[in-house]
C-alpha positions as CSV (number, residue, x, y, z in Angstrom):
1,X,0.0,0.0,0.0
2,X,1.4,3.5,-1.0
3,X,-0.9,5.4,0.1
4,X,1.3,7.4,2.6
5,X,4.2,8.5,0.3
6,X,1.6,9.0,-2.6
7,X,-0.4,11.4,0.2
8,X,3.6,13.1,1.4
9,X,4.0,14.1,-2.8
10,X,0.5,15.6,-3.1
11,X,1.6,18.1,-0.8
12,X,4.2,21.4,-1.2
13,X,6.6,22.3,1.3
14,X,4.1,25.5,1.7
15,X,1.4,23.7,3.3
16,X,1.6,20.9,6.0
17,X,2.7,17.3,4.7
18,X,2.8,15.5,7.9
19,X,-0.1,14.3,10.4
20,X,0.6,16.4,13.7
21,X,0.7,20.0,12.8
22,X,-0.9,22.6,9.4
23,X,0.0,25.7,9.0
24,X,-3.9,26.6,8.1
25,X,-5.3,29.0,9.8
26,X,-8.4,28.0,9.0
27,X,-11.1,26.2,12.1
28,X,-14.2,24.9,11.3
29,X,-17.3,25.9,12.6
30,X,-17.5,24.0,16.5
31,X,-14.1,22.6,16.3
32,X,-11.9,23.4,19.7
33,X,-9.8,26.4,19.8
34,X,-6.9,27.0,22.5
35,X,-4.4,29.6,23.7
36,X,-0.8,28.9,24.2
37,X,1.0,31.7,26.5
38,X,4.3,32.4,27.8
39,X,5.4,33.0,31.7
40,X,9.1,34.1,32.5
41,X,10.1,33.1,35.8
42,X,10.9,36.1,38.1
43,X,13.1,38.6,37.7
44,X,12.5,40.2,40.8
45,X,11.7,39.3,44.4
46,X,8.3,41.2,44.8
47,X,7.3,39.5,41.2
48,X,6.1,36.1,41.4
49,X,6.4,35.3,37.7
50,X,6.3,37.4,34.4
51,X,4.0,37.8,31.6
52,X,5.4,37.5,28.1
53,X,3.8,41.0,25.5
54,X,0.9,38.1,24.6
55,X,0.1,37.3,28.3
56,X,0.0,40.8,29.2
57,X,-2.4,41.4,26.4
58,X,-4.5,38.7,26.8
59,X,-4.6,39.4,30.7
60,X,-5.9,43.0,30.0
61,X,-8.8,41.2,27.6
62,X,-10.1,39.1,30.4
63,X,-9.5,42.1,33.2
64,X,-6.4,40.1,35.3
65,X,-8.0,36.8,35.4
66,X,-5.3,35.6,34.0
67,X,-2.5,37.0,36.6
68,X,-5.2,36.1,39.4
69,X,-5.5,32.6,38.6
70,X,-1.6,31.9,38.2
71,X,-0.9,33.7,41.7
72,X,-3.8,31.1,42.8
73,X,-3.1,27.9,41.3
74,X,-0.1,27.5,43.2
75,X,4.2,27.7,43.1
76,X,5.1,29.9,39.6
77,X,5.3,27.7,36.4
78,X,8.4,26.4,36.0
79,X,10.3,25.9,32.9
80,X,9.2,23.4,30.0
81,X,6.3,22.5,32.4
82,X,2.2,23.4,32.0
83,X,-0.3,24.8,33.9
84,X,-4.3,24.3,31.8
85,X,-7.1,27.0,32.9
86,X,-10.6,26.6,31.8
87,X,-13.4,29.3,31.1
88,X,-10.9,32.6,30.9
89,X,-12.7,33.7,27.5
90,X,-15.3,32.4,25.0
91,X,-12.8,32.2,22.6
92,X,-10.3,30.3,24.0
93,X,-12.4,27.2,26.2
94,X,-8.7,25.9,26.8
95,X,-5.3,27.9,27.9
96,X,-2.4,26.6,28.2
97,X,0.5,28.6,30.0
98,X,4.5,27.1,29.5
99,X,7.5,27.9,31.6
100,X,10.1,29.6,29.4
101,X,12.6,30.1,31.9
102,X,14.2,33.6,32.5
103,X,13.9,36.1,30.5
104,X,17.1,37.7,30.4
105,X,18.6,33.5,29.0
106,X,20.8,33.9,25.5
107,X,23.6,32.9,24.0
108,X,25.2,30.5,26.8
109,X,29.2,30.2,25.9
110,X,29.4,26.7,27.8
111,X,26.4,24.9,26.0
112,X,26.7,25.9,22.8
113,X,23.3,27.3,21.9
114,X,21.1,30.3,22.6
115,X,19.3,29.5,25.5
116,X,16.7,31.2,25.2
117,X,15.3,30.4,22.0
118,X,16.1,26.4,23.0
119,X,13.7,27.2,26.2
120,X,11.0,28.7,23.5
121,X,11.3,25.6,21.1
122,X,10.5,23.2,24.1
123,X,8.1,25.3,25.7
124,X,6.2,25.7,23.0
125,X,5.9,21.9,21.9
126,X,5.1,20.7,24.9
127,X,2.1,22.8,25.2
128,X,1.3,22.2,22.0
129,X,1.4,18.3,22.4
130,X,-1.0,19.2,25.3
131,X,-3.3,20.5,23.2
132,X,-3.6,17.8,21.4
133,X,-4.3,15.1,23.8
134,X,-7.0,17.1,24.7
135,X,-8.5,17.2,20.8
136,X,-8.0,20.8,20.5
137,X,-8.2,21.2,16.5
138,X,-6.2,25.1,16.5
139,X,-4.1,26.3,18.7
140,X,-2.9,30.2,18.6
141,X,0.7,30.0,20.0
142,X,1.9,33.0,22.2
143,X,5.6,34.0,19.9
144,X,7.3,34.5,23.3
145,X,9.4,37.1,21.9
146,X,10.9,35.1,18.9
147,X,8.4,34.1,16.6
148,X,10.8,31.7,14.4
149,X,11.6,30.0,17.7
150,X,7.9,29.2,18.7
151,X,7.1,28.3,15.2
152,X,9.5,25.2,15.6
153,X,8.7,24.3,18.7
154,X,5.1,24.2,17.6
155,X,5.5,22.2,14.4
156,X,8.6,20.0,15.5
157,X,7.1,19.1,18.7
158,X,3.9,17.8,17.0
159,X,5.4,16.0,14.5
160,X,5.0,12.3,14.9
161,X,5.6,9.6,11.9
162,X,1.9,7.5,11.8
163,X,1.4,7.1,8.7
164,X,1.2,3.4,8.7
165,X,-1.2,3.2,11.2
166,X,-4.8,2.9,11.6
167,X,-5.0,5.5,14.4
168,X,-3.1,8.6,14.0
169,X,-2.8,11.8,16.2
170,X,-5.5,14.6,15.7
171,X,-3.7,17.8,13.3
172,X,-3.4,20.5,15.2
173,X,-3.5,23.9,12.9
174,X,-1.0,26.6,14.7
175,X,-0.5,30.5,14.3
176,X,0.8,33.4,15.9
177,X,-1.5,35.2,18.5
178,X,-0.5,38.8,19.3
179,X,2.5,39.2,17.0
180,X,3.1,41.3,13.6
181,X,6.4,39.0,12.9
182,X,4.8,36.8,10.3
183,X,7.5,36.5,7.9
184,X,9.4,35.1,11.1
185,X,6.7,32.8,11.7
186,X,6.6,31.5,8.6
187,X,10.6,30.9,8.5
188,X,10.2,28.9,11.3
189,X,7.6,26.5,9.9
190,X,9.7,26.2,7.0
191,X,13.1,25.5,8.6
192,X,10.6,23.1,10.9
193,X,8.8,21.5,7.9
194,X,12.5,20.7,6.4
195,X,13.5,19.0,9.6
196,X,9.9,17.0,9.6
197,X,10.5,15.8,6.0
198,X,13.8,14.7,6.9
199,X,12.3,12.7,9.6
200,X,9.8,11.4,7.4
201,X,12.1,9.7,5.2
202,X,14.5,8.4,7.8
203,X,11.4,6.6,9.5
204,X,10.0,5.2,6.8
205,X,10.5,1.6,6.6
206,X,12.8,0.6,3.9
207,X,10.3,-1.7,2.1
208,X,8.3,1.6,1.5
209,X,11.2,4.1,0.9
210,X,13.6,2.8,-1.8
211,X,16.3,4.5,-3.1
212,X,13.8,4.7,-6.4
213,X,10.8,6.1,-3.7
214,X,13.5,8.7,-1.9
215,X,14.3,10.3,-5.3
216,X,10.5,10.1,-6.5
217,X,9.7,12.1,-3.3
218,X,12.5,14.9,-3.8
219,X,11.6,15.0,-7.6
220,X,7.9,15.8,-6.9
221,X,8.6,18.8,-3.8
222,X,11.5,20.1,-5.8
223,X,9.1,20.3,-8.8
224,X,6.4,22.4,-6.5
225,X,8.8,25.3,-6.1
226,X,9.2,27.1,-9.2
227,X,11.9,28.6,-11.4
228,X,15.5,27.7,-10.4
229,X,15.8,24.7,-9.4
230,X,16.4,21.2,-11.5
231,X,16.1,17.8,-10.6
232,X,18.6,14.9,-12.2
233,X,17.8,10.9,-10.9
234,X,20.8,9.5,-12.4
235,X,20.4,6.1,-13.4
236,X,22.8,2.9,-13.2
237,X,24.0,3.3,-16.7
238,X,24.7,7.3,-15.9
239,X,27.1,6.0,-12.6
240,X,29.0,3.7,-14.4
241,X,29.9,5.9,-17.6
242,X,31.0,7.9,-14.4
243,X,33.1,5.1,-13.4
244,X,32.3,5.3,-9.9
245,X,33.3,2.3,-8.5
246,X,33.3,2.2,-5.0
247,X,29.5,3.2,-5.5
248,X,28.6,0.9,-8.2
249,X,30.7,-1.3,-5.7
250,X,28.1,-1.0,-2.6
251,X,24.9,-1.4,-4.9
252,X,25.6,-4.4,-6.3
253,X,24.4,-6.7,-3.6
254,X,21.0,-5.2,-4.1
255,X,18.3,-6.0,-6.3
256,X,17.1,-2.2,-5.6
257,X,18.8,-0.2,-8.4
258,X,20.9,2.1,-7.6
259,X,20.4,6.1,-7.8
260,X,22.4,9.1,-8.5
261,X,20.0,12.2,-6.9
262,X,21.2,15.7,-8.2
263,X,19.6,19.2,-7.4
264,X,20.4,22.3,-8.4
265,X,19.2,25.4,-6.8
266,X,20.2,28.9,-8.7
267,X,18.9,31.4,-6.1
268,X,21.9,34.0,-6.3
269,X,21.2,37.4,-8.8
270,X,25.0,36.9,-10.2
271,X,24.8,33.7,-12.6
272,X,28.7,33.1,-12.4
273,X,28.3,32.6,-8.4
274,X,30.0,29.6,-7.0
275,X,28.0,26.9,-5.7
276,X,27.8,25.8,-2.4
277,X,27.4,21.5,-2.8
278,X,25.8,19.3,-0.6
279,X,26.4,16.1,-0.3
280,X,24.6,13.3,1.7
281,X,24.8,9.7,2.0
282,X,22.1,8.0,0.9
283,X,22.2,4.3,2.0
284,X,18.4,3.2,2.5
285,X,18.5,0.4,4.2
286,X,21.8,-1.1,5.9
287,X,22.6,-4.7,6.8
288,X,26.3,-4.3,6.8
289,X,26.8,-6.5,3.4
290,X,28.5,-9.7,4.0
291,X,29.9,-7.8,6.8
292,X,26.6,-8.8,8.7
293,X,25.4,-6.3,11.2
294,X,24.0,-7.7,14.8
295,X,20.0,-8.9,14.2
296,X,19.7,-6.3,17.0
297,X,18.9,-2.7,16.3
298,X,19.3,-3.3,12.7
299,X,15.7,-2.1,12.2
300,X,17.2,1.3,13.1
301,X,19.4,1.6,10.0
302,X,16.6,2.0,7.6
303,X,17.7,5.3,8.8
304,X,21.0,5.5,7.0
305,X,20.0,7.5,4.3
306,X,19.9,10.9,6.7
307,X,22.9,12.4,5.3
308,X,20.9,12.7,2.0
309,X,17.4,13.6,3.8
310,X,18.6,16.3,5.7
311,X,20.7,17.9,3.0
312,X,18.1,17.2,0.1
313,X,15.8,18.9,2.6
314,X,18.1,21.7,3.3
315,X,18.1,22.6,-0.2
316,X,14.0,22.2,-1.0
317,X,13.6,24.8,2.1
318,X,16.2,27.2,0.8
319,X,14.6,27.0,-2.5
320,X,11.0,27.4,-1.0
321,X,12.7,30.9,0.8
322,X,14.1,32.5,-2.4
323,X,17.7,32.5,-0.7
324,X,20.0,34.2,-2.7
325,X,22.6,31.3,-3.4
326,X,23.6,28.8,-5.5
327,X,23.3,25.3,-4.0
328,X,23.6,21.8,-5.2
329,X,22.9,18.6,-3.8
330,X,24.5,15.0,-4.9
331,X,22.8,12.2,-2.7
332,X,24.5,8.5,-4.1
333,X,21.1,6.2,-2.8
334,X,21.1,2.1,-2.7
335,X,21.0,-0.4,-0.2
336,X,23.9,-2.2,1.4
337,X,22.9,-6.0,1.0
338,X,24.6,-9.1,1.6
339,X,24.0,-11.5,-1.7
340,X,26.2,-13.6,-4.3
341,X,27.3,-10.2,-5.5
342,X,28.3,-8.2,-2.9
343,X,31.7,-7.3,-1.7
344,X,33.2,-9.7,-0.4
345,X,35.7,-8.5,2.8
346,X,39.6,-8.1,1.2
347,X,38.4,-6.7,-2.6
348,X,39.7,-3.7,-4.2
349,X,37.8,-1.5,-5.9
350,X,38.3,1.5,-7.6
351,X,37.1,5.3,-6.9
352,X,36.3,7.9,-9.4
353,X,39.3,9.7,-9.2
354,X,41.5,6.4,-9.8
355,X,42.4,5.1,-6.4
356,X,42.4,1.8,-5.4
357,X,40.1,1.1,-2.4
358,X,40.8,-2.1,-0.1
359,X,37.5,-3.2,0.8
360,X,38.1,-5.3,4.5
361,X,35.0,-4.0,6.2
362,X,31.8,-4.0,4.2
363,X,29.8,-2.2,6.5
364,X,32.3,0.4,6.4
365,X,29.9,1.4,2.7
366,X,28.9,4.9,3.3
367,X,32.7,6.5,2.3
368,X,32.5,4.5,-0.7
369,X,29.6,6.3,-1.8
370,X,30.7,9.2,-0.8
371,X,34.5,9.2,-1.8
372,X,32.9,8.9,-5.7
373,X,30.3,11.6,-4.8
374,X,33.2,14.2,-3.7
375,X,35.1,13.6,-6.7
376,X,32.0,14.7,-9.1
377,X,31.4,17.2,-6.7
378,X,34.9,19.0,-7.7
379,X,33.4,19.4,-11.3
380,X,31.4,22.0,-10.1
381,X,33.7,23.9,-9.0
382,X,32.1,24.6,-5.9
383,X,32.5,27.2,-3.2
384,X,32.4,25.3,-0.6
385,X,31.6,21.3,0.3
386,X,29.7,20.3,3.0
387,X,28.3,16.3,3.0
388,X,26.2,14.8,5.7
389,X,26.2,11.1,6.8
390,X,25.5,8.8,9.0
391,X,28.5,7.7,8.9
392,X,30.5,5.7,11.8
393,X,29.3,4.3,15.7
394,X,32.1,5.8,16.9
395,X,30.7,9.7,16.9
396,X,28.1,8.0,18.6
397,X,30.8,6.8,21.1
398,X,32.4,9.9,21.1
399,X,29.7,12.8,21.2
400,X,26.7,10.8,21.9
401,X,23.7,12.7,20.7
402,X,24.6,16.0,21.9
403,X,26.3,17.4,18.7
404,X,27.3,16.7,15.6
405,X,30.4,16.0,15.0
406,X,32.6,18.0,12.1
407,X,35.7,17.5,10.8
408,X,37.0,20.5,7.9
409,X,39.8,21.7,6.6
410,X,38.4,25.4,6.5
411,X,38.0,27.7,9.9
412,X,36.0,30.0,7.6
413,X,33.6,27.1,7.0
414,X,34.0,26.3,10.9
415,X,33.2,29.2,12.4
416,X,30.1,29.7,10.0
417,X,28.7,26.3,11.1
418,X,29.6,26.3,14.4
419,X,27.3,29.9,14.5
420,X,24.9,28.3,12.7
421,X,24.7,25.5,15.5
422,X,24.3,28.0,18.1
423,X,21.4,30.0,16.7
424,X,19.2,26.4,15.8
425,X,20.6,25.0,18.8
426,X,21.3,21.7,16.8
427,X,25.0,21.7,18.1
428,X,28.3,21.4,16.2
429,X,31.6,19.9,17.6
430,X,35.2,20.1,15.7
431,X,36.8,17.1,15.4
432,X,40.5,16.3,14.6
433,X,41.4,15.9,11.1
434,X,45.2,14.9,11.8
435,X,47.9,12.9,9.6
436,X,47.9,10.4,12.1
437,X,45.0,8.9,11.1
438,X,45.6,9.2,7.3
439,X,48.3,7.3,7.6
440,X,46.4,4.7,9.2
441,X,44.0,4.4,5.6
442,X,46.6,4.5,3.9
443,X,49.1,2.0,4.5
444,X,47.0,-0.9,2.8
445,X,48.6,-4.0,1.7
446,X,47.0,-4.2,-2.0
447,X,45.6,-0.8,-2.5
448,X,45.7,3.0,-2.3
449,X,43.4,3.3,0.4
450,X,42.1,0.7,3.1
451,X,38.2,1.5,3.7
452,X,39.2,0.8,7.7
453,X,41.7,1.8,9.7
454,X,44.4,-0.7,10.4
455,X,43.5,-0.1,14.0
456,X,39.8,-0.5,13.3
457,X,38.7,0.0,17.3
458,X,40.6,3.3,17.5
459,X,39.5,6.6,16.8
460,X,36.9,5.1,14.2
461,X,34.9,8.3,13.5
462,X,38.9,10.1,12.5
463,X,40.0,7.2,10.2
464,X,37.1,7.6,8.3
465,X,37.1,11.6,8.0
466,X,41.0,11.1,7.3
467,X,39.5,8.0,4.3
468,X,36.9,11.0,3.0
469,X,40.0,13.6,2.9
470,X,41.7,11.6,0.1
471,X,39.2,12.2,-2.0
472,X,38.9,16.5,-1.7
473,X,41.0,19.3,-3.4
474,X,38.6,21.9,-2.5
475,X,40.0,23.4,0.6
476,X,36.6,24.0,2.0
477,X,35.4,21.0,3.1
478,X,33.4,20.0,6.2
479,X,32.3,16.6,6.9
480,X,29.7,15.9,9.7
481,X,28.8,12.4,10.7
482,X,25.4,12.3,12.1
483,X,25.3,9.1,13.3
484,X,24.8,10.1,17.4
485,X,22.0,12.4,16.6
486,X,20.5,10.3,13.9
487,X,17.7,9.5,16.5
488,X,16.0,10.3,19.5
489,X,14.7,8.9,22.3
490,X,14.3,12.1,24.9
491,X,17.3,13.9,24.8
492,X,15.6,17.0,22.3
493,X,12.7,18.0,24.4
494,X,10.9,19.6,21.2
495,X,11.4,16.0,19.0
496,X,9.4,12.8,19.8
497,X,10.9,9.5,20.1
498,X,12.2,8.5,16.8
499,X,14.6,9.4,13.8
500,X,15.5,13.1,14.4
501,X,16.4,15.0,11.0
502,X,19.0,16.2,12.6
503,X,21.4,18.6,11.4
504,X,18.5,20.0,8.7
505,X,18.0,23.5,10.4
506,X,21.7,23.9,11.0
507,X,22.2,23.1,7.5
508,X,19.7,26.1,6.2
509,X,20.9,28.4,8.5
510,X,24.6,27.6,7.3
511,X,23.0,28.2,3.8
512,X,21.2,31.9,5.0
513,X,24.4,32.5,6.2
514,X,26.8,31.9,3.5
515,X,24.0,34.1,1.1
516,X,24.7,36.8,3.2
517,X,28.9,36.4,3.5
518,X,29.8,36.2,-0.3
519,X,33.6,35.3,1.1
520,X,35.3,32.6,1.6
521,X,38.0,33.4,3.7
């Protein structure tokens, strides 16, 4: 049954594709309406708590019923919790006031992030997931003083994939109550609906989402939003006039064929702009090839392909806001299966750019892909590259699900992420990218390259940025394994349990950046 990716394609990245949240704002006659409102702890002694603009508005409406009732219903709200109050105006049957914390919180130097709009994302969903256990069908969401903020809290923390299911979650429709910053708003729907398609591929079972089904999906929302961008599904025949073997190399033990995914994006006014590429890794389901994985968890790695859904998704919402860039996006898709014809641990194949590859890990398959996608990457002569991937257990080891970890060659690059990180508080972490562990690639008995280090328990996540350095020239480069944020389970207050889209935001806001900072050094 296809009905749920045929119902995901129907839709444009303008409107709500996912059960959980709409961005109508629209109710139907008798449907339940409810208020969502702010509450800063105290800044003073005398002051119990502290109404956001919204409360205080909404508190003169209803002549300081709404001030009487919090001083009444006990100890001040505190932060990321809920307090519910009933029969405060005909409008509103249901409000809903969160904790956001204090309102002098910003940009905290130790964590990494901007506090304060982190405490709005999960204050917001968290009310909003309130709502929606209790059927309301539109909530109007207090903007807590940055409208982009609440709009991602609102339509990330409502997100939930269901579509296979016979009962889903009631939509919730969301908007702004009290606040003239629509255009902010809407920006953080957007970046929110790119991180919510990215989730919806990564959770989709891999039965349903095929590297065939992946580049359908991208084809038909790339095709929704207009002039400038161009969609290219490379086929077999198109990767091996390429001659990318360590690709061709990985799809083989498939029966799925495999998939060459390329976007182009030409946002920026000056035609002879570089491009900025993107490049994910697009693996769609993962066994580990002969290389078997554990039976355990394996269920998980129909999530392998999230280096290609959150840059793909990047590049649709940076299309859908007009940025003024030039971006492309490769995304090498197949599955990594063990049959007669797969690689075989100890064969050498060979990359794009020539070099021998010694093959002694075959669940070490995402570089492959990737080392032949960098090389085309190069023809572009791009600005910048940044790929994505889910790429070694060891980040997970390493940073956990805290960050994502990057390994570049460029500070400029570096320092743009890393800001980017701090303002979608979806974190970045520099990693090393040191000769010592190229050498340890390197030094293969058969081949130019060994696709493990030879000391395959240490420093796992560094071997294989150093394997990914042999194939750039460009002396941007940033490479982020994704593999410890690939999911969550309740670490993100403002996600649900499940695949997380993670780094998506980051990856627009490196794009809004980089339209703004036409440099590169």
């Amino acid at each position: 049954m296809m009905l749920p990716l045929k119902t995901i394609l129907q839709r444009g990245i303008t409107r709500s594709c996912y059960r959980g949240f709409s961005l109508s704002t629209r109710t139907c006659s008798g449907e339940r309406k409810g208020l969502l409102l702010g509450v800063y702890e105290k800044d003073k002694e005398e002051e119990s708590f502290l109404l956001t603009n919204a409360g205080d508005t909404f508190d003169n409406m209803v002549s300081g019923k709404l001030r009487d009732h919090l001083t009444r219903s006990g100890p001040p709200v505190k932060k990321g919790k809920t307090r519910i109050f009933y029969g405060l105006h005909e409008e509103y049957p249901s409000i809903v006031v969160v904790g956001l914390g204090k309102k002098s919180a910003g940009v905290n130097h130790q964590e990494l992030w901007n506090e304060g709009k982190e405490n709005i994302r999960s204050a917001v969903s968290v009310g909003c997931r309130q709502m929606q256990e209790m059927d309301v069908a539109q909530v109007d969401v207090d903007p807590c003083g940055d409208a982009q903020a609440a709009a991602e809290g609102a339509a990330l923390g409502l997100f939930e994939y269901d579509e296979l299911k016979k009962k889903k979650k009631k939509v919730v429709a969301t908007k702004p109550y009290g606040s003239h910053d629509h255009e902010a708003w809407q920006n953080g729907l957007l970046y929110a609906e790119g991180q919510n398609l990215a989730r919806y591929l990564m959770d989709a079972p891999a039965n349903y989402l095929t590297p065939t089904k992946f580049s359908t999906i991208l084809e038909e929302r790339l095709g929704k939003v207009g002039n400038g961008v161009n969609v290219f599904s490379r086929s077999k025949n198109w990767i091996e006039e390429q001659e990318m073997g360590a690709f061709l190399s990985v799809a083989k033990g498939s029966d799925e064929p495999p998939v060459f995914l390329e976007i182009h994006y030409n946002g920026s006014p000056d035609a002879k702009e570089l491009p900025l590429v993107f490049v994910g890794k697009g693996v769609t389901f993962d066994s580990g090839g002969i290389s078997l994985k554990p039976s355990s968890g394996m269920d998980a790695m129909r999530g392998d392909m999230g280096g290609a859904a959150t840059t793909c998704s990047a590049i649709l919402v940076a299309a859908t806001l007009k940025l003024p860039i030039n971006l492309i996006g490769l995304a090498p898709l197949c599955e990594n299966m063990p049959s007669g014809r797969a690689n075989k641990p100890g064969d050498v194949v060979k990359a794009k750019n020539g070099k021998t590859i010694q093959v002694d890990n075959t669940d070490a398959e995402g570089r492959l892909l990737l080392a032949d996608a960098l090389c085309y990457a190069h023809t572009f002569n791009p600005r910048a590259i940044i790929n994505a991937a889910t790429l070694t257990g060891a980040m997970d080891v390493a940073l956990g699900s805290a960050a994502t970890g990057v390994f570049t060659n460029s500070s400029w690059l570096w320092n743009h992420l890393h800001q980017a990180g701090i303002v979608t508080g979806d974190r970045v972490w520099r990693m090393p990218l040191f000769e010592h562990y190229t050498k340890q690639v390197t030094e293969s008995a058969i081949a130019d390259l060994n696709n493990v280090g030879k000391y395959s328990r240490s420093g796992g996540a560094c071997t294989a940025a150093a394997f990914l350095k042999e194939f750039v020239t460009s002396p941007h480069w940033a490479h982020l394994d994704i593999a410890g944020v690939m999911s969550n389970k309740d670490e993100v207050p403002y996600l649900r349990k499940g695949m997380s889209g993670r780094p998506t935001r980051t990856l627009i806001e490196l794009a809004a950046r980089l339209s703004k900072d036409k440099q590169t050094a």
